[in-house]
N, CA, C and O atoms as a CHARMM CRD file, in Angstrom:
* protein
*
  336
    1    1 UNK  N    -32.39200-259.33000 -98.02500 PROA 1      0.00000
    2    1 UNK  CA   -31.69900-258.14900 -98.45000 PROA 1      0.00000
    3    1 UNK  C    -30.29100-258.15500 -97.84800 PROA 1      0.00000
    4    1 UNK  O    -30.17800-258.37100 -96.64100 PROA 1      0.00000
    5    2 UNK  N    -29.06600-257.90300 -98.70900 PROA 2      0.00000
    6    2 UNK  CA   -27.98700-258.20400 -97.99900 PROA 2      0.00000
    7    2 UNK  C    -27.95700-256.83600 -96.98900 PROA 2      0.00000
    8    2 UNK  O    -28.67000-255.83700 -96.90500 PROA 2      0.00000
    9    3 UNK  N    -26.87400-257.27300 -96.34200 PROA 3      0.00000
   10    3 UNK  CA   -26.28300-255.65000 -95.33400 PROA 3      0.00000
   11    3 UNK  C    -24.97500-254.89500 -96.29000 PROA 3      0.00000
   12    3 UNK  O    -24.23200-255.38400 -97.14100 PROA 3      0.00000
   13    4 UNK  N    -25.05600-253.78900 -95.84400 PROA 4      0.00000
   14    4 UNK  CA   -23.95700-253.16400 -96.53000 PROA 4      0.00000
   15    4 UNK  C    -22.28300-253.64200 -95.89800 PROA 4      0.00000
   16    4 UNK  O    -22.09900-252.99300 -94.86800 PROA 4      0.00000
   17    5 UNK  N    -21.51600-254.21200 -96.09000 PROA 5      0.00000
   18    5 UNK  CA   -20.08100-254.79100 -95.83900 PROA 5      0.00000
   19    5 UNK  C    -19.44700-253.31800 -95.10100 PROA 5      0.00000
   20    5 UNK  O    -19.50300-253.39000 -93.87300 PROA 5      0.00000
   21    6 UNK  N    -19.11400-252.57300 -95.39900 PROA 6      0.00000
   22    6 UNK  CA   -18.40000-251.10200 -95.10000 PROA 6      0.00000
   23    6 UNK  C    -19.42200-249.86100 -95.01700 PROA 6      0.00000
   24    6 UNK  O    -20.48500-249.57200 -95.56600 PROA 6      0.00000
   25    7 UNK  N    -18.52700-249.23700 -94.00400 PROA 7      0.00000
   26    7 UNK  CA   -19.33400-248.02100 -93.38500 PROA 7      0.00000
   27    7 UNK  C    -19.34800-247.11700 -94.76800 PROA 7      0.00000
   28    7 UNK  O    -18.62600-247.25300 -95.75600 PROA 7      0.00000
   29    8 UNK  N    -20.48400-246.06800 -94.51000 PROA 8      0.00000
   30    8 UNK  CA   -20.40400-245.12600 -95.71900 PROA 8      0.00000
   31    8 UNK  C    -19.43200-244.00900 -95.41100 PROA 8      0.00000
   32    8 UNK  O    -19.16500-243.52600 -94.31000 PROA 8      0.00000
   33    9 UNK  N    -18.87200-243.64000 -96.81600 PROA 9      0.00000
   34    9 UNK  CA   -18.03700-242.42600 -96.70500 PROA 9      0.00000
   35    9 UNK  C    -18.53900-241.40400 -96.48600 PROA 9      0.00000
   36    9 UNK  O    -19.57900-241.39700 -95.82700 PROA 9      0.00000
   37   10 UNK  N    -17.86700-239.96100 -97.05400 PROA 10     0.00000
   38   10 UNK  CA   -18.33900-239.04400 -96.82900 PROA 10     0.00000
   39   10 UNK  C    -18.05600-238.12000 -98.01700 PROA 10     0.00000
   40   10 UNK  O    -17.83400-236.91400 -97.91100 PROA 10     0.00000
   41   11 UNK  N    -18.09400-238.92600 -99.33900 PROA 11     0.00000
   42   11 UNK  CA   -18.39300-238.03800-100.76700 PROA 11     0.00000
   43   11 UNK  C    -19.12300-237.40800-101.22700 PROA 11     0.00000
   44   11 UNK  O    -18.88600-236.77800-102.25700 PROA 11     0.00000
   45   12 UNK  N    -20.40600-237.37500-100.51600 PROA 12     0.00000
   46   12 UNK  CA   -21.46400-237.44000-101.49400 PROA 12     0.00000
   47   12 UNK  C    -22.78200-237.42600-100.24900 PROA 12     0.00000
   48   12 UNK  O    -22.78000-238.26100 -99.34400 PROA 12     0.00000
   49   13 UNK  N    -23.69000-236.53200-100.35300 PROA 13     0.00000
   50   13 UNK  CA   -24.82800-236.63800 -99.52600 PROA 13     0.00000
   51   13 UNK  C    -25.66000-237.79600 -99.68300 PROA 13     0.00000
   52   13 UNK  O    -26.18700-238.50100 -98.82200 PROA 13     0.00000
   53   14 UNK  N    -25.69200-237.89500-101.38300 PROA 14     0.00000
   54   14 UNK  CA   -26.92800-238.54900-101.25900 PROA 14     0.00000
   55   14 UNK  C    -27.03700-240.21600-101.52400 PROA 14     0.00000
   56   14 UNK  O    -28.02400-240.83400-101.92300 PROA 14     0.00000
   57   15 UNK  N    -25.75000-240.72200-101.18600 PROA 15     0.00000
   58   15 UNK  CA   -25.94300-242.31300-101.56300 PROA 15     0.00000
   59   15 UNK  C    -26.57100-242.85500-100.41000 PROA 15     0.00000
   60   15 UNK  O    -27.12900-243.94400-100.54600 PROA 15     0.00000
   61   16 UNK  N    -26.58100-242.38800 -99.47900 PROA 16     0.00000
   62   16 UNK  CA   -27.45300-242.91400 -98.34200 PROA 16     0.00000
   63   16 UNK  C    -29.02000-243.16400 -98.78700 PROA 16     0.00000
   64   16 UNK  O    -29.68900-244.19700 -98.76000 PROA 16     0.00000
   65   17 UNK  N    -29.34400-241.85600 -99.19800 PROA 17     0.00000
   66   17 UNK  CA   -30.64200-241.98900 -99.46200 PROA 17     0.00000
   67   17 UNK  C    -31.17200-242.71200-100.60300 PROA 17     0.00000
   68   17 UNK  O    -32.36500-243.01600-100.63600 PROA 17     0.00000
   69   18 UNK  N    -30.25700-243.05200-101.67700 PROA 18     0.00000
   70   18 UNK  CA   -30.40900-243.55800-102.98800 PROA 18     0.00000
   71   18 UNK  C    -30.54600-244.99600-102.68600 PROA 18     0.00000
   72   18 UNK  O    -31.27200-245.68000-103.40800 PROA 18     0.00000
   73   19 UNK  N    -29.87500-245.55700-101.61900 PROA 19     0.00000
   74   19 UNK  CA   -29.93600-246.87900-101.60300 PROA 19     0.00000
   75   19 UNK  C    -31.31200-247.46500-100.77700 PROA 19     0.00000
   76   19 UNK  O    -31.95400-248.50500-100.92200 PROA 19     0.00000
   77   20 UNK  N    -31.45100-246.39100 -99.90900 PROA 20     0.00000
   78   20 UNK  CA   -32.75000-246.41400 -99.54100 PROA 20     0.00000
   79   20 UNK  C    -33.61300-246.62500 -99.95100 PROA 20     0.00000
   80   20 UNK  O    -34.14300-247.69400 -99.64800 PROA 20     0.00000
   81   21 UNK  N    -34.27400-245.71400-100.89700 PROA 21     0.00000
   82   21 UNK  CA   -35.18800-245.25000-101.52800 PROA 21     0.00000
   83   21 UNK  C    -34.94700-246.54500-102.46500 PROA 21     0.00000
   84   21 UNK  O    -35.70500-247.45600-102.13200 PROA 21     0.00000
   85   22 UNK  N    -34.14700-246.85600-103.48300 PROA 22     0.00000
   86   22 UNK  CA   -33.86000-248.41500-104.12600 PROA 22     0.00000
   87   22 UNK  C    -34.40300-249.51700-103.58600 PROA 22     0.00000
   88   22 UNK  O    -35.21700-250.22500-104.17800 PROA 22     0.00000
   89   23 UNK  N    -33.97400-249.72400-102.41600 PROA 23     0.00000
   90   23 UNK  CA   -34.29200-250.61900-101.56900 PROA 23     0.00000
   91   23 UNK  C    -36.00800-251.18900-101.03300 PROA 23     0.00000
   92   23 UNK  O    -36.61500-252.22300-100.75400 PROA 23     0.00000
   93   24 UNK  N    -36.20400-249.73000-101.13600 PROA 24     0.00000
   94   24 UNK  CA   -37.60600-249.28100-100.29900 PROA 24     0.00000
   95   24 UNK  C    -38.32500-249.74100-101.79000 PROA 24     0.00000
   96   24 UNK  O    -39.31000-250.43300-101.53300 PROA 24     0.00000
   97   25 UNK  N    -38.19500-249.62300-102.79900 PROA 25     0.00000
   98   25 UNK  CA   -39.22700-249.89200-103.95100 PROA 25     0.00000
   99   25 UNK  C    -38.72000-251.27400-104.93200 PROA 25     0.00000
  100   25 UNK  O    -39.04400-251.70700-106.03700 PROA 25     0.00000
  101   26 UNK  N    -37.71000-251.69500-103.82000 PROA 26     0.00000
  102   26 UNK  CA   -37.56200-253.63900-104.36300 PROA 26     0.00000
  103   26 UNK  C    -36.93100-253.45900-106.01100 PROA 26     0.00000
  104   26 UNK  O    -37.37200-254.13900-106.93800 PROA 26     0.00000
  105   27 UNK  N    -35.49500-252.10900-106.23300 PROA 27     0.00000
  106   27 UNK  CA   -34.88300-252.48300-107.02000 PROA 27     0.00000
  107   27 UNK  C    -33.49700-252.61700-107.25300 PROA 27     0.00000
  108   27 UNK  O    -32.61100-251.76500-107.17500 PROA 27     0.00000
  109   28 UNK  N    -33.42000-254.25800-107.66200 PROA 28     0.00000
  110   28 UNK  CA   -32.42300-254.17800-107.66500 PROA 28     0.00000
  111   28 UNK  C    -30.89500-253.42400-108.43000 PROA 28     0.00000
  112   28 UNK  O    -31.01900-252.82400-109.49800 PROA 28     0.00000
  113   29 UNK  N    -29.63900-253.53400-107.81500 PROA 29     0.00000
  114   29 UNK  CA   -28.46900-252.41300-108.54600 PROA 29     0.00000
  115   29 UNK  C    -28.26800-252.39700-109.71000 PROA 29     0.00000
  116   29 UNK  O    -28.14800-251.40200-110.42500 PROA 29     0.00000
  117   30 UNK  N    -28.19300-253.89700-110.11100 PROA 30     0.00000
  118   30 UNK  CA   -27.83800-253.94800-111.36700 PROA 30     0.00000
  119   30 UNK  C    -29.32500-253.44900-112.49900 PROA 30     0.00000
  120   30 UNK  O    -29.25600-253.14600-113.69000 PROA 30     0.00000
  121   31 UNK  N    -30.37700-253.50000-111.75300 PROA 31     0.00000
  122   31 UNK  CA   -31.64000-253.09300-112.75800 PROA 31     0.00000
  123   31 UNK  C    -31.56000-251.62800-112.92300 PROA 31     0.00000
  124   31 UNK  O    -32.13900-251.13100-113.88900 PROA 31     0.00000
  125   32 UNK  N    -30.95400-250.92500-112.14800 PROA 32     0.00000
  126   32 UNK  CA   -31.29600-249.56200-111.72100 PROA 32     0.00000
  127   32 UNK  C    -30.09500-249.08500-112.68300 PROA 32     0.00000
  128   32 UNK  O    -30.38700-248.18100-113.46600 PROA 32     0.00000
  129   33 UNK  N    -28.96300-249.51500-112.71300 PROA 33     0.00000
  130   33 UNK  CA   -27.76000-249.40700-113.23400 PROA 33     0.00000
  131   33 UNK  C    -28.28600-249.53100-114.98600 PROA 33     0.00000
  132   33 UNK  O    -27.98500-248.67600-115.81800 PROA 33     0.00000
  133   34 UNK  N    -29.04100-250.66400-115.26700 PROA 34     0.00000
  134   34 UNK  CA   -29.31200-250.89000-116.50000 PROA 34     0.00000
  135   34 UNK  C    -30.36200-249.49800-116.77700 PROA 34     0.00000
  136   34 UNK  O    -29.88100-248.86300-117.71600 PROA 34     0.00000
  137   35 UNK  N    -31.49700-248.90600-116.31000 PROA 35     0.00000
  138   35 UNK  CA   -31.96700-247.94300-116.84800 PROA 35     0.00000
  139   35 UNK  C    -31.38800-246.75300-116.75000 PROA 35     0.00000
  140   35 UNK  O    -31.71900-245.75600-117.39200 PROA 35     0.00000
  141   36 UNK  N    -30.08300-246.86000-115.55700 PROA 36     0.00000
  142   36 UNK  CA   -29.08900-245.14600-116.14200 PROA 36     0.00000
  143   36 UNK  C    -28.91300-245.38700-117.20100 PROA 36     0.00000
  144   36 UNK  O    -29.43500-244.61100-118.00000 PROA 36     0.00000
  145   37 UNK  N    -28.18700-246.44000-117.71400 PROA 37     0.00000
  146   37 UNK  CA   -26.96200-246.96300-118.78700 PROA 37     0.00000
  147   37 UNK  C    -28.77300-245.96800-119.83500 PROA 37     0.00000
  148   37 UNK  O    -28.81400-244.74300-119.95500 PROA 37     0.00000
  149   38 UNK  N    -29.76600-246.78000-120.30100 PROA 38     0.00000
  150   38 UNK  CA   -30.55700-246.82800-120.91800 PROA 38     0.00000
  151   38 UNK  C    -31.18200-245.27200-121.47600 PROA 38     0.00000
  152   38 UNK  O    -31.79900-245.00300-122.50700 PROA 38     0.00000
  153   39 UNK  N    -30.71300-244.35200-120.26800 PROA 39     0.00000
  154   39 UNK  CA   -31.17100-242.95200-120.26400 PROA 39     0.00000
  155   39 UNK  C    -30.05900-242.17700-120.36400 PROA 39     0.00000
  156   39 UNK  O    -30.01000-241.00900-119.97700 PROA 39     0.00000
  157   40 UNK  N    -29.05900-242.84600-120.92700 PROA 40     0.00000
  158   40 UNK  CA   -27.38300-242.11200-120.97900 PROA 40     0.00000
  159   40 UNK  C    -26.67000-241.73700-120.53400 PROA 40     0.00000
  160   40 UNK  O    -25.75700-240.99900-120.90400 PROA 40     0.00000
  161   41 UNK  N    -26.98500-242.26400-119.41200 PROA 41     0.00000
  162   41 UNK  CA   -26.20900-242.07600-118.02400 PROA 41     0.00000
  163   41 UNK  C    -25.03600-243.21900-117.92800 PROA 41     0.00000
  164   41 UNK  O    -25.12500-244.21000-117.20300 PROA 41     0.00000
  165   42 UNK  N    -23.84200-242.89800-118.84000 PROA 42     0.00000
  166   42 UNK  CA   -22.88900-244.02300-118.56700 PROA 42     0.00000
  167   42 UNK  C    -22.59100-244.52300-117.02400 PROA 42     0.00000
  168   42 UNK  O    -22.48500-243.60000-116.21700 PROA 42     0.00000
  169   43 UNK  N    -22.49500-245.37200-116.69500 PROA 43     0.00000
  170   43 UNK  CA   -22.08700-246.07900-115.34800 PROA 43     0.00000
  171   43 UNK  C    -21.72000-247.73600-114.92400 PROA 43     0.00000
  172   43 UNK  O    -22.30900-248.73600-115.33400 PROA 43     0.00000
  173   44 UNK  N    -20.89100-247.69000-114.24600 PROA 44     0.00000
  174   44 UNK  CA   -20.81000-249.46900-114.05500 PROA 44     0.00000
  175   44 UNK  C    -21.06600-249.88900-112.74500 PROA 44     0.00000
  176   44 UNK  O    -21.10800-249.06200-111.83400 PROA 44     0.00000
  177   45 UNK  N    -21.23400-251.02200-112.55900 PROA 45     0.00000
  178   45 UNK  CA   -21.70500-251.03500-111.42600 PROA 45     0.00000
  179   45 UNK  C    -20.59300-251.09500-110.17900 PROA 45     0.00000
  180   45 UNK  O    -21.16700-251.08500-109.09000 PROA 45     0.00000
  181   46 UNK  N    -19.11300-251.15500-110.08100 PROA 46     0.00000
  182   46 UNK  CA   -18.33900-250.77100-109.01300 PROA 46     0.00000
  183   46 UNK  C    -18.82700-249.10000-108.80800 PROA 46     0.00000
  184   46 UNK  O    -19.02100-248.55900-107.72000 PROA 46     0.00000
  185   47 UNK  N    -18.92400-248.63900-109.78300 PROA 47     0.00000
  186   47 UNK  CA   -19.09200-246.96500-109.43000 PROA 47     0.00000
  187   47 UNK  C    -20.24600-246.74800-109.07800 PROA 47     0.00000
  188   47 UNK  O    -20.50500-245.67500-108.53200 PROA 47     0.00000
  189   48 UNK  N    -20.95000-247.42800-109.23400 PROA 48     0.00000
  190   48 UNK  CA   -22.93900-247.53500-108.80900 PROA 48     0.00000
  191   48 UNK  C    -22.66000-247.53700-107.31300 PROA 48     0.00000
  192   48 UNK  O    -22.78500-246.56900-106.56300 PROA 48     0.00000
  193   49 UNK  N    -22.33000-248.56000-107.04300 PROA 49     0.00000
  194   49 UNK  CA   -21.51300-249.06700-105.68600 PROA 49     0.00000
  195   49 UNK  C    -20.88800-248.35900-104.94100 PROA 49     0.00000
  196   49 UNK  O    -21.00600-248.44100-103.71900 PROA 49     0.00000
  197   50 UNK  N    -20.03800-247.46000-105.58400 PROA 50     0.00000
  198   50 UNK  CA   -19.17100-246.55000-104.74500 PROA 50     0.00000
  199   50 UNK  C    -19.84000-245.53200-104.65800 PROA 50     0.00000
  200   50 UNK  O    -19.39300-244.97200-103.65600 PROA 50     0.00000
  201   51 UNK  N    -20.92000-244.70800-105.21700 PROA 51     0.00000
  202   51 UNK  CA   -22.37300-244.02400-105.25100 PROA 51     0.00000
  203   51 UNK  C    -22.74000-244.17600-104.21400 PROA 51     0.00000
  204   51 UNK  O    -22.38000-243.31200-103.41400 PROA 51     0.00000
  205   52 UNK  N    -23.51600-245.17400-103.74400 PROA 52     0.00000
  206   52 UNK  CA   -24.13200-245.74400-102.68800 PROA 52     0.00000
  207   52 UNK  C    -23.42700-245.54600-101.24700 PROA 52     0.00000
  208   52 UNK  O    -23.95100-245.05300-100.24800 PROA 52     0.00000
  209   53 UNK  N    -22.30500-245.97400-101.35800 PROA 53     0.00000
  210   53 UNK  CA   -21.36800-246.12700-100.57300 PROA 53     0.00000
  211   53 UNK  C    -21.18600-245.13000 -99.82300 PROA 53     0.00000
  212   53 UNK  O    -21.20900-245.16700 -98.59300 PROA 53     0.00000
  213   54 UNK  N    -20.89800-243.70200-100.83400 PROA 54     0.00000
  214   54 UNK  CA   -21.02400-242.27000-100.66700 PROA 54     0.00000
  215   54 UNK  C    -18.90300-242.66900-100.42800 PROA 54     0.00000
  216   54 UNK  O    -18.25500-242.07400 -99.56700 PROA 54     0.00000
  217   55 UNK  N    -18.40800-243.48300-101.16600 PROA 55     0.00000
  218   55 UNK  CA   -16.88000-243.34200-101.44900 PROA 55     0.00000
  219   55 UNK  C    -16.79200-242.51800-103.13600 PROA 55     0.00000
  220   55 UNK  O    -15.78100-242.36400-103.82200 PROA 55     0.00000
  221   56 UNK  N    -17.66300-242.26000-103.32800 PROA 56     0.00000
  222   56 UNK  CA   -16.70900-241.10800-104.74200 PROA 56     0.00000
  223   56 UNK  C    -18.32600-240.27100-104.84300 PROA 56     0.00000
  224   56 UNK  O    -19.40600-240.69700-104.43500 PROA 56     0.00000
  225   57 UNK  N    -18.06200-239.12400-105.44800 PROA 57     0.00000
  226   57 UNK  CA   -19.04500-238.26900-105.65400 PROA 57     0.00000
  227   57 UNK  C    -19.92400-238.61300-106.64700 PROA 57     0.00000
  228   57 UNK  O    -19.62800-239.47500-107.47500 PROA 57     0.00000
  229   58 UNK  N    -21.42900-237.78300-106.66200 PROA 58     0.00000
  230   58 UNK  CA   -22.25600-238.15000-107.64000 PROA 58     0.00000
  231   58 UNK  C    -22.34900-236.59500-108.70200 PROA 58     0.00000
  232   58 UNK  O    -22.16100-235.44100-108.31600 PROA 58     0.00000
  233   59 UNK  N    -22.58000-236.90900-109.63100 PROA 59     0.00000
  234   59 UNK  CA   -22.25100-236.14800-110.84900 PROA 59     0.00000
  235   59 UNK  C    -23.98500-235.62700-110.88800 PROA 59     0.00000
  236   59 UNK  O    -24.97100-236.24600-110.48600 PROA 59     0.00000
  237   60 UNK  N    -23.88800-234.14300-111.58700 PROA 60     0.00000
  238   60 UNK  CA   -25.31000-233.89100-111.55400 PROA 60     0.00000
  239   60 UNK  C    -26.38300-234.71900-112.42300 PROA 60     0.00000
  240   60 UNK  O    -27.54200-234.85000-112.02800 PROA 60     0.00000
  241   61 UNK  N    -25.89200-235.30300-113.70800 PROA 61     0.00000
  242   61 UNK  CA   -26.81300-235.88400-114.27900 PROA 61     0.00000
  243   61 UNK  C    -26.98600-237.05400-113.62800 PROA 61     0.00000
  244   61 UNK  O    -28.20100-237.23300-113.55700 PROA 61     0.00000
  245   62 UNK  N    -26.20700-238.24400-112.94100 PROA 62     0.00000
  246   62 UNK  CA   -26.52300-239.04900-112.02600 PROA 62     0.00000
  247   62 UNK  C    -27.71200-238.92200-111.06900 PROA 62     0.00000
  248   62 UNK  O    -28.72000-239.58600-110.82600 PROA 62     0.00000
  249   63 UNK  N    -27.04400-237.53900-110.53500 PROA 63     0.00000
  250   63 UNK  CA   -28.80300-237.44200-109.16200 PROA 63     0.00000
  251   63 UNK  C    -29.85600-237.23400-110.09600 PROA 63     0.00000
  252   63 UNK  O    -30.90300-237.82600-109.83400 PROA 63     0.00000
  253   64 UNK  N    -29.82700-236.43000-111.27500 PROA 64     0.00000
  254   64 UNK  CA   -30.97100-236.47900-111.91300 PROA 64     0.00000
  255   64 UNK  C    -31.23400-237.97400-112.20100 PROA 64     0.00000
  256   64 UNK  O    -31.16000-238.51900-111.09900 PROA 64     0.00000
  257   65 UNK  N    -31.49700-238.87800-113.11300 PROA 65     0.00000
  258   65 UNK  CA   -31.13100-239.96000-113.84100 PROA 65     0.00000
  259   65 UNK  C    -32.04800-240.71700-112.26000 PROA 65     0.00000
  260   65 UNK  O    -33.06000-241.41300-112.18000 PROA 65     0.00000
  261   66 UNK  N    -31.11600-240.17000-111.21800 PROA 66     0.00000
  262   66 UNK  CA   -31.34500-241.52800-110.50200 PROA 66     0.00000
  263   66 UNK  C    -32.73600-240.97500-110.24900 PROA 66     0.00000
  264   66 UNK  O    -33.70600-241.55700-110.73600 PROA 66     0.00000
  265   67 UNK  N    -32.89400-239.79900-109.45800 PROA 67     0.00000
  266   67 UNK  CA   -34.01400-239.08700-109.33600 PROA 67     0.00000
  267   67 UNK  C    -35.27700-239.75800-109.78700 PROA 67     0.00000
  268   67 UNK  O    -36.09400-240.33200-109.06700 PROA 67     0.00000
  269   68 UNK  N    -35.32200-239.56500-111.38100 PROA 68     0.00000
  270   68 UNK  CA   -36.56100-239.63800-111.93100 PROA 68     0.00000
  271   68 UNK  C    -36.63300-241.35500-112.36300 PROA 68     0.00000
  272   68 UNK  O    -37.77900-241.71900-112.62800 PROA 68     0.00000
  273   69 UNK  N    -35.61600-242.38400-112.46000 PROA 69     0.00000
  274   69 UNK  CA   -35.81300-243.72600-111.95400 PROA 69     0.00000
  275   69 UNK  C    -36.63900-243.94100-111.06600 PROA 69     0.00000
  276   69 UNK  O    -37.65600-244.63200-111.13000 PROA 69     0.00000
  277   70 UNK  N    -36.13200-243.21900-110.00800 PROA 70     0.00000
  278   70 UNK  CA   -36.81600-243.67100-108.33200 PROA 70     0.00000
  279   70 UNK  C    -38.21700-242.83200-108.31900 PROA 70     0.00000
  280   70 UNK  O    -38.89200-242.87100-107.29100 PROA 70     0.00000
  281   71 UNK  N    -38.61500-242.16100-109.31400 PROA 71     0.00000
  282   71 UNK  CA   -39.91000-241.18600-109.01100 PROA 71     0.00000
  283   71 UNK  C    -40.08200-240.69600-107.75100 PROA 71     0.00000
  284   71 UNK  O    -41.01000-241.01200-107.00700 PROA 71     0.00000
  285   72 UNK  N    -38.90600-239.66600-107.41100 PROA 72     0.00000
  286   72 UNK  CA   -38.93500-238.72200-105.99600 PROA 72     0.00000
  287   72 UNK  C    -38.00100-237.72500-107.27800 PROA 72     0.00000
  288   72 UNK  O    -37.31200-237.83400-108.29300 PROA 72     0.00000
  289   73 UNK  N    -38.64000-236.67200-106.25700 PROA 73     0.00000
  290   73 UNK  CA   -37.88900-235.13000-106.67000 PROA 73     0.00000
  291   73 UNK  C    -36.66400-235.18800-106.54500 PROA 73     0.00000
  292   73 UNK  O    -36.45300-236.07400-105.71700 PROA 73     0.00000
  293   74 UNK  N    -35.54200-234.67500-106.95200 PROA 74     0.00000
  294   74 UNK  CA   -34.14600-234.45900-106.36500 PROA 74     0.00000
  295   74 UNK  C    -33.49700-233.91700-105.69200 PROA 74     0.00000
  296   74 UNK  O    -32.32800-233.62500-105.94200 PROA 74     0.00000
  297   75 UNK  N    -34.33400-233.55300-104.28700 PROA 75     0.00000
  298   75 UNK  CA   -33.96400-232.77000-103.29500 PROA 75     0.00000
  299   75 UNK  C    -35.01900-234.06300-102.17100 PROA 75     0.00000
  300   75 UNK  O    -35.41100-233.47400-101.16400 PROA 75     0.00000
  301   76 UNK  N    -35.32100-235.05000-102.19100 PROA 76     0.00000
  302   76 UNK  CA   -35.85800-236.19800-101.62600 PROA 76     0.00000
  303   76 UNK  C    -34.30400-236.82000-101.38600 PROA 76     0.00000
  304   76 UNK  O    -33.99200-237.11800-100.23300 PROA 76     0.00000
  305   77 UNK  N    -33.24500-237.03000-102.57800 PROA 77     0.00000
  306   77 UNK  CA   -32.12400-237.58000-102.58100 PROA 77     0.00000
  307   77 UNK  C    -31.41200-237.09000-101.51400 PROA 77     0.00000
  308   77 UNK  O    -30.61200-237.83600-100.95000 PROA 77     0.00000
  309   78 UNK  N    -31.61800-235.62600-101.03500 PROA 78     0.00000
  310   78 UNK  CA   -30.55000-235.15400-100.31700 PROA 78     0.00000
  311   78 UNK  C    -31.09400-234.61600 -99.01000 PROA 78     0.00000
  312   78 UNK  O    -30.45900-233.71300 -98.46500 PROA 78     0.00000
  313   79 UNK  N    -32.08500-235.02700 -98.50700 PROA 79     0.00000
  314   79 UNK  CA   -32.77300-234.95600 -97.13400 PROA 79     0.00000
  315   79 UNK  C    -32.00500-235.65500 -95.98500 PROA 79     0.00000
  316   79 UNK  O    -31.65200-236.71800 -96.49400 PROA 79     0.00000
  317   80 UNK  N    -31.64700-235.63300 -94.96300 PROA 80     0.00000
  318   80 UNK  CA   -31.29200-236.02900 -93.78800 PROA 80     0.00000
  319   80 UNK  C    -32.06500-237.37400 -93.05000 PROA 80     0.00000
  320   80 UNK  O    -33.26700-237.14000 -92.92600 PROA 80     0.00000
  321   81 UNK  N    -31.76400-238.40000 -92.65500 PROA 81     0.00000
  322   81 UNK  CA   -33.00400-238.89100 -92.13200 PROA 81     0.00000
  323   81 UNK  C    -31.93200-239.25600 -90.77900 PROA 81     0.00000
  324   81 UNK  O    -30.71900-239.31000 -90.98400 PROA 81     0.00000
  325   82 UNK  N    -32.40600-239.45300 -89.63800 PROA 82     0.00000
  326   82 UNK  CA   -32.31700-239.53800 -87.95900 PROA 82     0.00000
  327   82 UNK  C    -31.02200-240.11000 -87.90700 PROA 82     0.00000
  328   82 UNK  O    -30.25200-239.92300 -86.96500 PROA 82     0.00000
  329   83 UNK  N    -30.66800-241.07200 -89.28400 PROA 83     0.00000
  330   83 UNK  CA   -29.79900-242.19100 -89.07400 PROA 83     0.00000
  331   83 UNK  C    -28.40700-241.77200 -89.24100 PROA 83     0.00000
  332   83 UNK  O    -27.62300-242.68200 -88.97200 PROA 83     0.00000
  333   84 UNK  N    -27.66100-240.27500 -89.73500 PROA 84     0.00000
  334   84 UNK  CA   -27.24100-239.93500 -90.61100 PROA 84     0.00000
  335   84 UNK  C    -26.59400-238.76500 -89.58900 PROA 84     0.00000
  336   84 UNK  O    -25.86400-237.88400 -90.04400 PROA 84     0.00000
């Protein structure tokens, strides 16, 4: 699993947890990216990226979208964890 290159920003609560939770269920960006695209969730993957990153904000249909991809509620996205 690579490491993340740059520290996370501070756009956005929940890319911390999104990459997590991604991570945690072995999928990869570009797959995850392909079922927004699939559920009409326009996106590319620098901005997927910058999501994650928590360098640009996430849009409400995004946390949804990503939400129900990842099968967690959308308030799972925006929980705190120790690290944070």
């Amino acid at each position: 699993m690579k490491t993340r290159k740059q520290a996370y920003g501070i756009s956005n609560m929940v890319g911390r947890n999104i990459e997590g939770l991604r991570k945690q269920k072995g999928i990869k960006q570009k797959d995850l990216i392909a079922q927004m695209q699939v559920m009409g969730c326009d996106i590319n993957p620098t901005s997927y990226s910058k999501l994650e990153g928590q360098v640009r904000s996430a849009t409400d249909r995004e946390v949804y979208v990503i939400a129900k991809i990842l099968g967690v509620a959308m308030e799972a996205l925006f929980e705190e964890s120790e690290n944070q």
